[in-house]
PLY file of the C-alpha trace (Angstrom):
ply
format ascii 1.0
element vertex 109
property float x
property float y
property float z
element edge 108
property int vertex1
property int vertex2
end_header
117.81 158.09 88.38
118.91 154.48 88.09
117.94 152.04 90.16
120.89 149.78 91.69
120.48 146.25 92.57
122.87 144.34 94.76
124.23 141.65 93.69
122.44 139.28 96.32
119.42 140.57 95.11
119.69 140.27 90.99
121.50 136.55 91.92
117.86 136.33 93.72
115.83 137.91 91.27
117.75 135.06 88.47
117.45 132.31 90.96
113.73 132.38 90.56
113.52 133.40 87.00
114.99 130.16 86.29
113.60 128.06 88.81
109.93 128.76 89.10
110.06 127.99 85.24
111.49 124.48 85.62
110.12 123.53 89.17
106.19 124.30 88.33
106.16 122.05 85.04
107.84 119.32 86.94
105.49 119.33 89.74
102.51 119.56 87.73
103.84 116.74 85.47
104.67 114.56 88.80
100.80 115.45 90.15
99.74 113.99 86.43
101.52 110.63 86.54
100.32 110.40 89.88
96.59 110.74 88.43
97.08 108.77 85.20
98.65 105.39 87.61
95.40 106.11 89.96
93.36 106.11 86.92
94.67 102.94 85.12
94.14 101.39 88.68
90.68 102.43 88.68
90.64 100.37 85.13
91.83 97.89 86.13
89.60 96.93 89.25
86.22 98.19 86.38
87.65 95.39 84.04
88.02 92.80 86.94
84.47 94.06 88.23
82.74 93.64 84.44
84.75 89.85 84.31
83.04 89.34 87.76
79.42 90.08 87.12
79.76 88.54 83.50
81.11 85.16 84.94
78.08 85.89 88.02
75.61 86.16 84.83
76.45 83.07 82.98
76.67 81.51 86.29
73.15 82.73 86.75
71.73 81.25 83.30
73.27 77.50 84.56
71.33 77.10 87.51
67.84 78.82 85.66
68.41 76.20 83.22
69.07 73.72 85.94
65.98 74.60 86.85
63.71 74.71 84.40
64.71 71.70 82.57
64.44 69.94 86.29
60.78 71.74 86.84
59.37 70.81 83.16
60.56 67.19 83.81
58.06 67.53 87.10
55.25 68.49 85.52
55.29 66.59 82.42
57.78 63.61 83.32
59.39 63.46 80.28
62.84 62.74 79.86
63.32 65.08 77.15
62.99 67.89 79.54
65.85 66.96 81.85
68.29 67.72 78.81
68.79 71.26 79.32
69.42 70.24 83.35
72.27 67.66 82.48
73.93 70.33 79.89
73.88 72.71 83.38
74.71 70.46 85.38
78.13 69.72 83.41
79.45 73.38 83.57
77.78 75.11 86.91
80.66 73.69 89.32
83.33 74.65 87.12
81.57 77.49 86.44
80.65 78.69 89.85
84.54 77.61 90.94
85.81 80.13 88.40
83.21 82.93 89.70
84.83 82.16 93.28
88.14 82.19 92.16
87.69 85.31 90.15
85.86 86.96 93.60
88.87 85.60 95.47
91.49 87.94 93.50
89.27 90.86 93.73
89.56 90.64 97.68
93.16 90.09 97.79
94.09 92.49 95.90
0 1
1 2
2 3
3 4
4 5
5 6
6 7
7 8
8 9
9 10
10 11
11 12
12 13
13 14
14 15
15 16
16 17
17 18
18 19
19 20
20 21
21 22
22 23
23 24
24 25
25 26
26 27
27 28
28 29
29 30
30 31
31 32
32 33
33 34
34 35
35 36
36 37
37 38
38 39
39 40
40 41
41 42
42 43
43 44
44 45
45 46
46 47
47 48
48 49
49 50
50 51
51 52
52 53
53 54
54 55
55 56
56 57
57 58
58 59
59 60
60 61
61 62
62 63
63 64
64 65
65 66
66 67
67 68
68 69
69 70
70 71
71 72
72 73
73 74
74 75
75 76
76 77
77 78
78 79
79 80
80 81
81 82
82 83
83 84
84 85
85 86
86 87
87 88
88 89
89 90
90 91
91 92
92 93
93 94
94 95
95 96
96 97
97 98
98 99
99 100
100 101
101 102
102 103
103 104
104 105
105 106
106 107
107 108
């Protein structure tokens, strides 16, 4: 015995033969751009975070040779070992301006 369809139904039937096909990759592709822009975000604040702590590191080595030239010029007063504190001394404010300023974007972002 054959089976009748109305036409409502098969128009139905059609409707999401063709739609579910189109509709599901669409959605899935719109969740994946969503994901790759919230990963290249991510990036982008890991990049800024690396510049940060690499700029905090040579920061860092300034003031310990600050430091130790300043301390070996204590102990032995010799001039000689103020050298490596007036080579610090040059870069650590310009150094420690660009840590700040680099700190600075991170927050207002």
């Amino acid at each position: 015995m054959a089976r009748q369809i109305s036409q409502r139904g098969f128009r139905r039937g059609l409707t999401r033969a063709i739609f579910l096909p189109i509709a599901l990759p669409l959605l899935l592709s719109g969740i994946s751009i969503w994901q790759i822009a919230r990963l290249l975000t991510a990036l982008e604040w890991v990049n800024h975070t690396d510049q940060v702590i690499s700029h905090a590191n040579s920061s860092q080595k300034l003031l310990l040779d600050m430091e130790t030239g300043f301390r070996g010029y204590l102990l032995t007063g010799k001039q000689s070992f103020l050298e490596p504190y007036k080579r610090a001394n040059a870069s650590v404010v310009p150094a420690l301006n660009q840590l700040k300023q680099l700190v600075h974007e991170g927050k207002s972002s």
